[in-house]
DOKOLFI-537861 format. One record per residue: residue in three letters; x, y, z of N, C-alpha, C, CB in turn. Coordinates in steps of 0.2 Angstrom, whole numbers, padded with zeros to 4 digits, always signed. Each point is the difference from the previous one (the first is absolute). Glycine has a CB too. Layout:
% residues N
ALAXYZXYZXYZXYZ/...
//
This chain:
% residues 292
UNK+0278+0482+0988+0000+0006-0004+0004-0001-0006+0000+0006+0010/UNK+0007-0009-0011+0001-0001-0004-0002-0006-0006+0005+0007+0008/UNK-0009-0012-0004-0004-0002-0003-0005+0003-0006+0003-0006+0010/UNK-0005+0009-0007-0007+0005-0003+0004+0004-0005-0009+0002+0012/UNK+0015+0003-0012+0000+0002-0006+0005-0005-0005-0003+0013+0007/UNK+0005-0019-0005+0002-0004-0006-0007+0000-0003+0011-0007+0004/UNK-0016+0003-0001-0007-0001-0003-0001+0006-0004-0004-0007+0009/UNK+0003+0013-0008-0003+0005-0003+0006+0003-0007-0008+0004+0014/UNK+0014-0006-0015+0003+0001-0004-0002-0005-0006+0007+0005+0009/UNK-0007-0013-0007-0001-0003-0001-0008+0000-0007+0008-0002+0013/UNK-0014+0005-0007-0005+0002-0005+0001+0004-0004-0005-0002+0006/UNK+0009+0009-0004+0002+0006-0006+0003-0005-0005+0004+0012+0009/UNK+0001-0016-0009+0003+0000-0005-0007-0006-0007+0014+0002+0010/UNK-0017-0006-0005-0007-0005-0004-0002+0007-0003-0005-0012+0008/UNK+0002+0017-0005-0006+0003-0004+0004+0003-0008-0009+0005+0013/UNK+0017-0001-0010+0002+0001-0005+0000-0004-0007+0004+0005+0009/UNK-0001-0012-0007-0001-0003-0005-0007-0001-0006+0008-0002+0009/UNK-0012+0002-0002-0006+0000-0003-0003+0002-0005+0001-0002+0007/UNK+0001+0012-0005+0000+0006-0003+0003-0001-0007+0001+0006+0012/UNK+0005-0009-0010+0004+0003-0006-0004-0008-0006+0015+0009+0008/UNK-0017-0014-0005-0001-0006-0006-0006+0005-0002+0004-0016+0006/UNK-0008+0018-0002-0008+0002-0003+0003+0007-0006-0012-0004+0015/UNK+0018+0008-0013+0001+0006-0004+0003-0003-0007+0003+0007+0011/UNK-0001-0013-0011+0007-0003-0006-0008-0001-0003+0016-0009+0006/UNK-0020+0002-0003-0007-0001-0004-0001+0006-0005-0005-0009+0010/UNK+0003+0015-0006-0005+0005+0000+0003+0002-0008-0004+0005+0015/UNK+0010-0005-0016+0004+0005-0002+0001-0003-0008+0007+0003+0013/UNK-0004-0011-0011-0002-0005-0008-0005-0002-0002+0008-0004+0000/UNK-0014+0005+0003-0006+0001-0004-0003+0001-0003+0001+0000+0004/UNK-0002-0001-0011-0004+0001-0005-0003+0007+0000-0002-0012-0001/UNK+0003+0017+0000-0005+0007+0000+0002+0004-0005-0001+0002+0012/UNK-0006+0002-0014-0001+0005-0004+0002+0007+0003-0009-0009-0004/UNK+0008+0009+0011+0004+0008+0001+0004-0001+0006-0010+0009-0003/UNK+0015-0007+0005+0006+0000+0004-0002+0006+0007+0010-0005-0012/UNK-0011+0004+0017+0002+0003+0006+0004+0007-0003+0000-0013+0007/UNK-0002+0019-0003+0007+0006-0002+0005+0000+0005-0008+0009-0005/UNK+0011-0014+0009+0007-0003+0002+0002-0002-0005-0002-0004+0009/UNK-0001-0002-0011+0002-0003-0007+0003+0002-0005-0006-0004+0002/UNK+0002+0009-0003+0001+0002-0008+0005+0007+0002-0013-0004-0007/UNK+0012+0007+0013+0007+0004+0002+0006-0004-0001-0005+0008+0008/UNK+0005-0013-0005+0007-0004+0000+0002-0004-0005-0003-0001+0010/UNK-0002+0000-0015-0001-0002-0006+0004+0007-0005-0011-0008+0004/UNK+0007+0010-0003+0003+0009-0005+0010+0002+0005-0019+0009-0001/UNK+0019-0010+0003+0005+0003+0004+0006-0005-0003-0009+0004+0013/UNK+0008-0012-0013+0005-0004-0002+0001+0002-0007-0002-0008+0008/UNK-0006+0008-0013+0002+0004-0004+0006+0003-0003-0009+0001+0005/UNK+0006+0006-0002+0004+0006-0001+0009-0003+0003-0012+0009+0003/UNK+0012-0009+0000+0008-0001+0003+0002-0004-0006+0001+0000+0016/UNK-0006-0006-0016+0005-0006-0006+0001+0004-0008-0008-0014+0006/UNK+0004+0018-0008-0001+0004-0006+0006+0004+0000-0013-0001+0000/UNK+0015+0005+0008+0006+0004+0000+0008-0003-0001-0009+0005+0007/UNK+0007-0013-0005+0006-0002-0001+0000-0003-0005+0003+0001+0010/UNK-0008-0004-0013+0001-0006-0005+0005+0003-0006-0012-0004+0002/UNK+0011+0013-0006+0005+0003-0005+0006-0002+0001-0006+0008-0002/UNK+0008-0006+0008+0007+0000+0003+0003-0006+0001-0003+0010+0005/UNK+0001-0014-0003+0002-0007+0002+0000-0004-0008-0006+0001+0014/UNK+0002+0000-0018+0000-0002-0006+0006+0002-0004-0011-0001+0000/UNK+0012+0008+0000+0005+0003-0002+0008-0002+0001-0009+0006+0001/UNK+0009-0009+0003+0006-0001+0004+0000-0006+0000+0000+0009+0008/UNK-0004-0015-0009+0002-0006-0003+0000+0000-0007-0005-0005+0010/UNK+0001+0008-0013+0002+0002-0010+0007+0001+0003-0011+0008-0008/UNK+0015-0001+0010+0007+0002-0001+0004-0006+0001-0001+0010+0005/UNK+0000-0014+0001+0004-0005+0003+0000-0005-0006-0003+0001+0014/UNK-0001-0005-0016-0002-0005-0006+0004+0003-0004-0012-0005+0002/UNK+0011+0012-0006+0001+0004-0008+0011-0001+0005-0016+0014-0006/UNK+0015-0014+0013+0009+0001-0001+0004-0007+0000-0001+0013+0006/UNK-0004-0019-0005+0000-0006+0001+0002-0002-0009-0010+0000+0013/UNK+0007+0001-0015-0002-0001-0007+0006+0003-0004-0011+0000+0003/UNK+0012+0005-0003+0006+0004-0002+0007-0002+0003-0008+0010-0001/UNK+0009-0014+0008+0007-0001+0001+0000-0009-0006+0003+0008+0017/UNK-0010-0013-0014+0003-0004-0003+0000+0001-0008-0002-0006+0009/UNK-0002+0013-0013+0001+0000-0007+0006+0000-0002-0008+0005+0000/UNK+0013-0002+0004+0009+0003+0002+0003-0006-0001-0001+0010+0010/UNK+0000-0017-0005+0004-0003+0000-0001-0005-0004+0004+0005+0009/UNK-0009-0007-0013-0001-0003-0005+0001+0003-0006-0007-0004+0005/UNK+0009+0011-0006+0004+0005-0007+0007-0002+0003-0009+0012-0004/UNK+0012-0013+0010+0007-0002+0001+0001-0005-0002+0000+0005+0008/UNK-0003-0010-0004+0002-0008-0003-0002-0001-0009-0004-0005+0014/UNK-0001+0010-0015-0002-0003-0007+0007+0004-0006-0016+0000+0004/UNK+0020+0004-0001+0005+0004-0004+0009-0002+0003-0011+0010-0002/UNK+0009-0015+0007+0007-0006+0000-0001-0004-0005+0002-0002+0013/UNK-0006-0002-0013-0002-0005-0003+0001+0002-0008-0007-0004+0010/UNK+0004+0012-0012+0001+0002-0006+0006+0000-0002-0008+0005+0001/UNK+0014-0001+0004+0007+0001-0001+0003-0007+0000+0001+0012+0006/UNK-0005-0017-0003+0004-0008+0002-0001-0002-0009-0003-0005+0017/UNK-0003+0008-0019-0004-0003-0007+0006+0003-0006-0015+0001+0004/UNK+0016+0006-0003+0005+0003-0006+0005-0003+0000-0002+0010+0001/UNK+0006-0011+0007+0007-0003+0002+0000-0007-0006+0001+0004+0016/UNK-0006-0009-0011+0001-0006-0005+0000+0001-0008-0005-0005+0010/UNK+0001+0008-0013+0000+0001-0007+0007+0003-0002-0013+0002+0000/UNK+0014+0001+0001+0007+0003-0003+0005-0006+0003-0004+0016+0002/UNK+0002-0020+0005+0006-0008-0001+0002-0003-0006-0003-0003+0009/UNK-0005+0003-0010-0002-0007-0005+0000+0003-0008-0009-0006+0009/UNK+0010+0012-0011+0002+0005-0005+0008-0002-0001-0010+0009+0004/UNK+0014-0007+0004+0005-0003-0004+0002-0005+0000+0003+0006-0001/UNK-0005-0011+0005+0001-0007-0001-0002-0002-0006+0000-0002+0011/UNK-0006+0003-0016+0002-0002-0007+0002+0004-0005-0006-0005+0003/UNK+0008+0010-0002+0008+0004-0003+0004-0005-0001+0000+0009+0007/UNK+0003-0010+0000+0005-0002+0001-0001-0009-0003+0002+0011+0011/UNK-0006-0015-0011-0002-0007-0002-0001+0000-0006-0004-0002+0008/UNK+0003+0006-0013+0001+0002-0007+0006+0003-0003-0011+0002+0002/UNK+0014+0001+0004+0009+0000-0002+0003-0005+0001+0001+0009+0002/UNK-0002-0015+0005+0004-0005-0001-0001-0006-0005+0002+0004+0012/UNK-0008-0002-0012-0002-0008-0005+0003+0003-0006-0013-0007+0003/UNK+0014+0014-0008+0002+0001-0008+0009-0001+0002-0013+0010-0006/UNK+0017-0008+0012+0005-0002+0001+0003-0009-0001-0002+0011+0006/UNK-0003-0013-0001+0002-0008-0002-0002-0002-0007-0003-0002+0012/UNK-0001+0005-0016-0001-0003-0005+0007+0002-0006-0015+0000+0004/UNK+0018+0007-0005+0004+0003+0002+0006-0007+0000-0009+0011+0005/UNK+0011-0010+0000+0006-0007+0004-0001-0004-0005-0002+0000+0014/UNK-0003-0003-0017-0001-0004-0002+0001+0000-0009-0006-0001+0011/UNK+0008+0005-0013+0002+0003-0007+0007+0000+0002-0010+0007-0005/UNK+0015-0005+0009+0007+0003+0004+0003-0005+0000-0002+0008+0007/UNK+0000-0017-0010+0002-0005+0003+0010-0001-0002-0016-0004-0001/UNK+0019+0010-0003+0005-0002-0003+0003+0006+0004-0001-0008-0011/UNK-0003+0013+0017+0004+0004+0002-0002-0002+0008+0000+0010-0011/UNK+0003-0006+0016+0001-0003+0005-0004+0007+0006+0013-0009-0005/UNK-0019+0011+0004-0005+0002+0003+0000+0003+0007-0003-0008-0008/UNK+0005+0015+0012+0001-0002+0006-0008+0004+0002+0016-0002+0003/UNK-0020+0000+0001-0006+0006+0000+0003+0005+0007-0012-0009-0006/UNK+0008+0015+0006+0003+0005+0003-0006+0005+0002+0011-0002-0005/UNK-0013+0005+0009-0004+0005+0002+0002+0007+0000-0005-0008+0006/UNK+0001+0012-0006+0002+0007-0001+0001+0002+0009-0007+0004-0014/UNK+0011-0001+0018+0002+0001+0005-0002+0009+0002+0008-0011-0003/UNK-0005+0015-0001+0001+0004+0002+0001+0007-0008+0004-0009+0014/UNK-0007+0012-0015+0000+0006-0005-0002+0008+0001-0001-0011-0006/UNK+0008+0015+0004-0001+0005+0005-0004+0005-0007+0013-0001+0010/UNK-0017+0003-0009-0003+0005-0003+0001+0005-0005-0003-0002+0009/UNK+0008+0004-0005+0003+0006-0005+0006-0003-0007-0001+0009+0012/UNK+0001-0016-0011+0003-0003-0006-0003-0007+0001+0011+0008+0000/UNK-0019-0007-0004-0007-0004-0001+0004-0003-0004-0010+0005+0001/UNK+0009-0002-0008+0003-0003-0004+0008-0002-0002-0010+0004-0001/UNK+0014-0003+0004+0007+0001-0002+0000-0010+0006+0005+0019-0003/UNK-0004-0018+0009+0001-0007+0001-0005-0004+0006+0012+0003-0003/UNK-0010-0007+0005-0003-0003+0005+0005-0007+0006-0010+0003-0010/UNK+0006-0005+0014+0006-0005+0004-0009-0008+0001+0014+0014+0013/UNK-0005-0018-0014-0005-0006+0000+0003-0003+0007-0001-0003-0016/UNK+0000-0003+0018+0001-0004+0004+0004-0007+0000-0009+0007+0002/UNK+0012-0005-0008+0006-0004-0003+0006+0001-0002-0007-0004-0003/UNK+0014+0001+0006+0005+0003+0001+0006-0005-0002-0006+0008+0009/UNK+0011-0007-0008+0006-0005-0002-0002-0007+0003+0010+0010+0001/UNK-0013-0010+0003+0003-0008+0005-0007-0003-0005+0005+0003+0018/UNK-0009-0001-0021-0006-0004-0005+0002-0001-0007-0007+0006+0006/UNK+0013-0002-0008+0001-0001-0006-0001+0005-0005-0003-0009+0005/UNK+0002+0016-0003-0001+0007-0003+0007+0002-0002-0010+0004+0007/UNK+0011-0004-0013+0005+0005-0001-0001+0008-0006+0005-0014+0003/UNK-0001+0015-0003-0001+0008-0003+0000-0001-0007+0006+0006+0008/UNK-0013-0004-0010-0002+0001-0009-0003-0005-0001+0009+0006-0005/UNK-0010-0011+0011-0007-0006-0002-0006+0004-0003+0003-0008+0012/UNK-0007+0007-0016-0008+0001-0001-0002+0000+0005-0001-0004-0010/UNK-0006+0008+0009-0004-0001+0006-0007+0001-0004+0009+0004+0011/UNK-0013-0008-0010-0004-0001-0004-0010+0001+0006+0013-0009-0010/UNK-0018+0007+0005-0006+0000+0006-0005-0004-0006+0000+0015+0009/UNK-0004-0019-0009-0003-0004-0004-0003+0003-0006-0002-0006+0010/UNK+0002+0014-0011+0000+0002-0004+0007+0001-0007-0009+0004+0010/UNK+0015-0002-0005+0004+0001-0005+0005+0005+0004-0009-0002-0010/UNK+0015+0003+0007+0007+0001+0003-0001+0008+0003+0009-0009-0010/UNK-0007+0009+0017-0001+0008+0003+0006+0002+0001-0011-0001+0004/UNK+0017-0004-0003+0006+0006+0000+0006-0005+0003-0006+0012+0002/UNK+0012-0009-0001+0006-0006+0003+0001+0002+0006+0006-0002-0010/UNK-0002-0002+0013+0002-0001+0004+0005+0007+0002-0003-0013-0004/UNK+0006+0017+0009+0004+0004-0002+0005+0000+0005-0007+0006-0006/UNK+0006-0009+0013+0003+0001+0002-0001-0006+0007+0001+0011-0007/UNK+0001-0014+0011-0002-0005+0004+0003+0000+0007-0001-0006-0010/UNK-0001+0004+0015+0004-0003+0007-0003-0006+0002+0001+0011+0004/UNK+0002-0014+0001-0003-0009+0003-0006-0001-0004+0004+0001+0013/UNK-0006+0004-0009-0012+0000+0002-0003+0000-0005-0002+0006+0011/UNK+0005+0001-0014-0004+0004-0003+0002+0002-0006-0003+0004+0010/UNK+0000+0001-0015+0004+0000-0006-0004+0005-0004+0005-0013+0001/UNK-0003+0019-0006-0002+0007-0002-0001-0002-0006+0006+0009+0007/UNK-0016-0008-0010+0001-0001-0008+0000+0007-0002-0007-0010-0001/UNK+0010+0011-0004-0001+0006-0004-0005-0001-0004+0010+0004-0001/UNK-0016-0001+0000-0007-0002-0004+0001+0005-0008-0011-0001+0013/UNK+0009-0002-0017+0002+0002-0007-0001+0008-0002-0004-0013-0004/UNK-0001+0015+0010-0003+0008-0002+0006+0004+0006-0016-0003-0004/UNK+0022+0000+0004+0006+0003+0002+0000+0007-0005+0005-0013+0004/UNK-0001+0016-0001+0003+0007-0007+0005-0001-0001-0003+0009+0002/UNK+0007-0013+0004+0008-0003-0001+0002-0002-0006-0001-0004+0010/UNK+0004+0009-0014+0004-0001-0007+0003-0007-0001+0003+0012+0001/UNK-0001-0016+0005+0005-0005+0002-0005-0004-0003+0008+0004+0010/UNK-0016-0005-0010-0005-0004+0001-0001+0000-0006-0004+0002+0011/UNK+0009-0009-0013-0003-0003-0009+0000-0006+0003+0007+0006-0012/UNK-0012-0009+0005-0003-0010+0000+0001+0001-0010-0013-0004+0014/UNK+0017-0001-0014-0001-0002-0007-0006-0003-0002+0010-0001+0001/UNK-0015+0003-0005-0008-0003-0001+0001-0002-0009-0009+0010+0012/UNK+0003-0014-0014-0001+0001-0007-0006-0002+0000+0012-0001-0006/UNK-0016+0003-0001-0005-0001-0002+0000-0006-0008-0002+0014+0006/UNK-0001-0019-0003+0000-0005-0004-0004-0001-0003+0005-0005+0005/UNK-0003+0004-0013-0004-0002-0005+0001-0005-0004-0002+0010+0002/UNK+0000-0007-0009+0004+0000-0007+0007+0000-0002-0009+0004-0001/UNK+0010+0002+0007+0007+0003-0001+0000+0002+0009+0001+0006-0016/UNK+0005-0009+0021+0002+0004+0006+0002+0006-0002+0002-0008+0006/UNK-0005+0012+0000+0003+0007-0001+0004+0001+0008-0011+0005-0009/UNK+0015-0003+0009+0003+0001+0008+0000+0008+0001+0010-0012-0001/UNK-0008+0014+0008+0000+0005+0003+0002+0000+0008-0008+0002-0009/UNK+0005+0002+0012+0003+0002+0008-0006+0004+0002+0015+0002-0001/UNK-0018-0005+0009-0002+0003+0001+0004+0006+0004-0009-0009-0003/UNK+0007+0016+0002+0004+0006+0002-0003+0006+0003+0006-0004-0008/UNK-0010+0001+0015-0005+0007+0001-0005+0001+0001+0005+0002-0005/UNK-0008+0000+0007-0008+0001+0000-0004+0006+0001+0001-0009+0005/UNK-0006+0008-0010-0005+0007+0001-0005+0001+0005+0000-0001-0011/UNK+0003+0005+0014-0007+0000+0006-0004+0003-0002+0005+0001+0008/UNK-0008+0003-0013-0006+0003+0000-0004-0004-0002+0003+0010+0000/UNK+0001-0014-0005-0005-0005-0004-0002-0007+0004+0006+0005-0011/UNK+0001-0006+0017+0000-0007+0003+0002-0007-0006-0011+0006+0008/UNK+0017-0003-0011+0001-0005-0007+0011+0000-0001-0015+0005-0008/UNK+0015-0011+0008+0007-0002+0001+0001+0002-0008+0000-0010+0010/UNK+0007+0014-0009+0004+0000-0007+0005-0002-0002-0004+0007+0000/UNK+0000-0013-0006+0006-0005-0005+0002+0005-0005-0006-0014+0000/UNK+0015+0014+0002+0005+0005-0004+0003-0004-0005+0002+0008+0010/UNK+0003-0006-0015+0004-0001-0004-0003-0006-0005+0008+0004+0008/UNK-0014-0003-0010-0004-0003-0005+0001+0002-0008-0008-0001+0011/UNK+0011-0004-0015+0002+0005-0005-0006+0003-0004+0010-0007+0000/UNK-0008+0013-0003-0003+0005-0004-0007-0003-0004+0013+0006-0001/UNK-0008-0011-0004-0004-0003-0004-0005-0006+0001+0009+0004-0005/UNK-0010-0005+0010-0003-0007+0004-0008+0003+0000+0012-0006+0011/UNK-0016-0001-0013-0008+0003+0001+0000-0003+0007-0007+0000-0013/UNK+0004+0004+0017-0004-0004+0006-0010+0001+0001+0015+0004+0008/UNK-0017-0010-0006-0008+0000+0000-0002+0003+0007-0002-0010-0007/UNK-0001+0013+0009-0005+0002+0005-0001-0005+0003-0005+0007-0005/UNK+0006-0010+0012-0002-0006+0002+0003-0006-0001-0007+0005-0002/UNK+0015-0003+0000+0004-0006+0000+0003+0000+0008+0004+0002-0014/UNK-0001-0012+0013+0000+0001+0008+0009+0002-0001-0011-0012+0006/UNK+0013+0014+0000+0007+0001+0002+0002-0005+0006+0001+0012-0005/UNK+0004-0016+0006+0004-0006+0002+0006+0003+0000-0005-0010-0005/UNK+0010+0005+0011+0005+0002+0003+0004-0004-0006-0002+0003+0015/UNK+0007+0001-0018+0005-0006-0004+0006-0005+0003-0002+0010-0009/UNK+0002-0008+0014+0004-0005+0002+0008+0002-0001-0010-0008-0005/UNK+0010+0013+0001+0008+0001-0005+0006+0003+0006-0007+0005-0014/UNK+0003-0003+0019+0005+0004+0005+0004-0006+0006-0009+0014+0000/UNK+0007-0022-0004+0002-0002+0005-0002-0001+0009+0007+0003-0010/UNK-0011+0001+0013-0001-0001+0007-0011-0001-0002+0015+0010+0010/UNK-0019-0007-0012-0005-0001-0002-0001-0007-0004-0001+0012+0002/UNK-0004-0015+0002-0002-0005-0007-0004+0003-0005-0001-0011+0008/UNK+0000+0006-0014-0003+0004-0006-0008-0003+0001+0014+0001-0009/UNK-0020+0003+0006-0005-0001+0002-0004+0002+0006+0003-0005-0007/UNK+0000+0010+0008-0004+0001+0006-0004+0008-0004+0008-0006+0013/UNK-0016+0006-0011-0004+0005+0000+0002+0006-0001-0005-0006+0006/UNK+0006+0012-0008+0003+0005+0001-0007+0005-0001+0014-0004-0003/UNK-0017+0004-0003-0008+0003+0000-0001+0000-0007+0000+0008+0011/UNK-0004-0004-0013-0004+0001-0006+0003+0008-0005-0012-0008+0008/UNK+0012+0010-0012+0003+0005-0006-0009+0004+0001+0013-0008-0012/UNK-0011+0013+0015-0007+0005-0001+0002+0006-0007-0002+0000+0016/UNK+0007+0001-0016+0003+0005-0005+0006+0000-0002-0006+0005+0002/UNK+0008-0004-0007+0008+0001-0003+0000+0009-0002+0003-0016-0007/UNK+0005+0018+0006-0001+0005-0001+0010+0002+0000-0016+0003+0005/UNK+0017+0000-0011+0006+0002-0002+0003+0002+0008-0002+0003-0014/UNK+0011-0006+0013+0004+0006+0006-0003+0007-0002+0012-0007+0002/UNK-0006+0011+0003+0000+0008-0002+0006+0001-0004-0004+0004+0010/UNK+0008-0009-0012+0004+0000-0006-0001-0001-0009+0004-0002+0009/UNK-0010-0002-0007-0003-0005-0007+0003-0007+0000+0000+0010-0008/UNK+0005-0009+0010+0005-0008+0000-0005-0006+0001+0011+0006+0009/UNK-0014-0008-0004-0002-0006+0006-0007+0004-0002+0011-0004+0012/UNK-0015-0003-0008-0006+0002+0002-0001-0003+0008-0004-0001-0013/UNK-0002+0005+0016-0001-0001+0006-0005-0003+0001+0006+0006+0001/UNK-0009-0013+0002-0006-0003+0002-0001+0002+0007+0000-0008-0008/UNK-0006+0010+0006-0005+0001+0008-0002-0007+0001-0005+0013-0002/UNK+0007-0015+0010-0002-0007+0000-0004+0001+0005+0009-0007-0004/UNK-0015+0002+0006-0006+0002+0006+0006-0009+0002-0019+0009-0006/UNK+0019-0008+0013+0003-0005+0005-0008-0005-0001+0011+0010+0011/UNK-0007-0016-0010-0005-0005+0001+0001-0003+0005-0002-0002-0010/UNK+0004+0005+0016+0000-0001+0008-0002+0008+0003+0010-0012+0000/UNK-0013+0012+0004-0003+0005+0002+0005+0002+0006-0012-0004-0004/UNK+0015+0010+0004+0005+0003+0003-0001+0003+0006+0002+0001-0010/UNK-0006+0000+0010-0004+0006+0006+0000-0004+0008-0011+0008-0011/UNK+0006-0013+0007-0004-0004+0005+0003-0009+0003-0010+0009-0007/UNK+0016-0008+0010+0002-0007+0000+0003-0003+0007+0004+0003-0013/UNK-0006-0009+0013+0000-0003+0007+0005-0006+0001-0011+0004+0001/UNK+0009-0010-0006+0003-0004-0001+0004-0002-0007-0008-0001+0009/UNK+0014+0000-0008+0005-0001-0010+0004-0006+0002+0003+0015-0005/UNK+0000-0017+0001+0006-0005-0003+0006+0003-0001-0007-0004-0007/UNK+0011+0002+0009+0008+0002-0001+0002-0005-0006+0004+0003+0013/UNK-0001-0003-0018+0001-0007-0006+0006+0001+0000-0008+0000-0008/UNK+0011-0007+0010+0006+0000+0001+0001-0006-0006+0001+0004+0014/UNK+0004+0000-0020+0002-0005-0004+0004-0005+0000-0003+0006-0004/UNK+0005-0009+0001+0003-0007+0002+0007+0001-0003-0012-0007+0000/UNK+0014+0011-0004+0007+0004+0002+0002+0008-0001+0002-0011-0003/UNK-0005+0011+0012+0002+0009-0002+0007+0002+0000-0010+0003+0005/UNK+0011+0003-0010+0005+0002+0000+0003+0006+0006-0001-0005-0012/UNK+0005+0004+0016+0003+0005+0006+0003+0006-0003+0003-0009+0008/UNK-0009+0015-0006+0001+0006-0004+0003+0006+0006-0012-0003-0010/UNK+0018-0003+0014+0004+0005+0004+0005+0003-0004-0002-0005+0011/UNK+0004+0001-0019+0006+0004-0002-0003+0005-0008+0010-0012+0007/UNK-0017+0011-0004-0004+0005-0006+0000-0003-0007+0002+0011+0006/UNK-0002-0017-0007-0001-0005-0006-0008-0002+0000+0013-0006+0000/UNK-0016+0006-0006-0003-0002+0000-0008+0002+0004+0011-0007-0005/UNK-0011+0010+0009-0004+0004+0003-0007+0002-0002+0011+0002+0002/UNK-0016-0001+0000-0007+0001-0005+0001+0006+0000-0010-0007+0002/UNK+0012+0011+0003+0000+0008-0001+0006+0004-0004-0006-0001+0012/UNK+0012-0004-0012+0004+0004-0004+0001-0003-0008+0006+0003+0012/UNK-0011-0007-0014-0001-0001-0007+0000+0007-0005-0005-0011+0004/UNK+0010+0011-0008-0002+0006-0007-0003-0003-0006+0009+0006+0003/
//
């Protein structure tokens, strides 16, 4: 018995096959009209596939359009490090040739100074609210700074010495108001003319050479030079150019407007000039500032 229905199972499952190889043939056969199974089952996959094709498209556009948009994101990230890494470096290499154009006109500089004794010095620290009045260098007693040394920049003299410690050490810059703040200067020619610088115009941005006599012609464009006469400045240093002259408020004197021929404002690296005999203006001899 059991025999018999393994056998009869056995044949159910042959015919099936059989069924289904002659249905698979019947089915990829070459025809012109399809069976209405067919073409219901045909229409039917249709339809459902048509129902979902919109939606399912839709939803892979979103996914791709959001695919698209994070890596647009982090390619504008990376592309705007690299931009800020692009500014950063430029603005290095900005002042590094600043700065390489100031040390090379200083060394050349040094190299005119050869009978004065040169110390170089960087700008440290300058407080805002008195831009113009002083500044702090990074040179101090144990270098060789003393009080009413020049201090000079490859352009030309920007102010003295005023005051010192070990390290460090205070210039007063020429566009001081400090009444105290004279340099003996002259204008060489034909004839020297001597004066003091005494002052500065801020609206104009022009140093004022005082006690120039009445009768004296001056040109437009003459140079002014440290004279030397006060004893702690050496004589020839830069002081700037005569933009205008113009009587005191007495008539007495005349006063030159001088345009500085070191740039005041903007300074980083300078010179201390240490002459080769300065005089010690702790007992107020000889002194730049207290010259009359």
């Amino acid at each position: 018995m059991p025999q018999f229905f393994l056998n009869k199972r056995l044949i159910v499952l042959l015919v099936s096959i059989i069924i289904l190889v002659a249905l698979i043939g019947f089915s990829v056969r070459d025809r012109e009209k399809l069976s209405w199974p067919e073409q219901f089952l045909k229409d039917t996959t249709g339809f459902v596939q048509n129902i979902f094709h919109q939606p399912v498209q839709f939803v892979a556009g979103f996914v791709e359009n959001v695919n698209d948009l994070q890596h647009t994101y982090q390619e504008n990230k990376r592309l705007k490090t690299r931009l800020d890494e692009y500014v950063k470096l430029k603005s290095e290499v900005q002042v590094l040739e600043k700065e390489n154009v100031e040390l090379r006109e200083i060394l050349d500089k040094e190299k005119s100074l050869r009978k004065f004794d040169p110390i170089e010095a960087t700008i440290i620290a300058r407080n805002p609210d008195m831009w113009h009045e002083k500044t702090i260098i990074n040179r101090g007693k144990i270098h060789g700074v003393q009080k009413n040394m020049a201090v000079i920049t490859s352009k030309g003299l920007i102010g003295k010495v005023k005051s010192t410690t070990q390290f460090t050490s205070t210039v007063q810059l020429l566009s001081s108001l400090d009444p105290k703040n004279r340099i003996s200067v002259g204008i060489y020619g034909k004839k020297t003319i001597y004066g003091f610088i005494e002052g500065f115009d801020q609206k104009e941005r022009l140093l004022l050479m005082k006690k120039i006599p009445y009768d004296e012609k001056i040109k437009k464009g003459s140079e002014v030079v440290t004279s030397g006469l006060g004893g702690v400045f050496p004589p020839g240093l830069p002081v700037g150019k005569v933009e205008k002259v113009e009587s005191d408020q007495y008539g007495l004197t005349q006063v030159a407007y001088v345009k500085p021929a070191a740039e005041l404002y903007d300074l980083n690296h300078v010179i201390v000039v240490k002459r080769e005999q300065t005089v010690d203006s702790s007992d107020g001899a000889g002194a730049e500032g207290d010259d009359l």
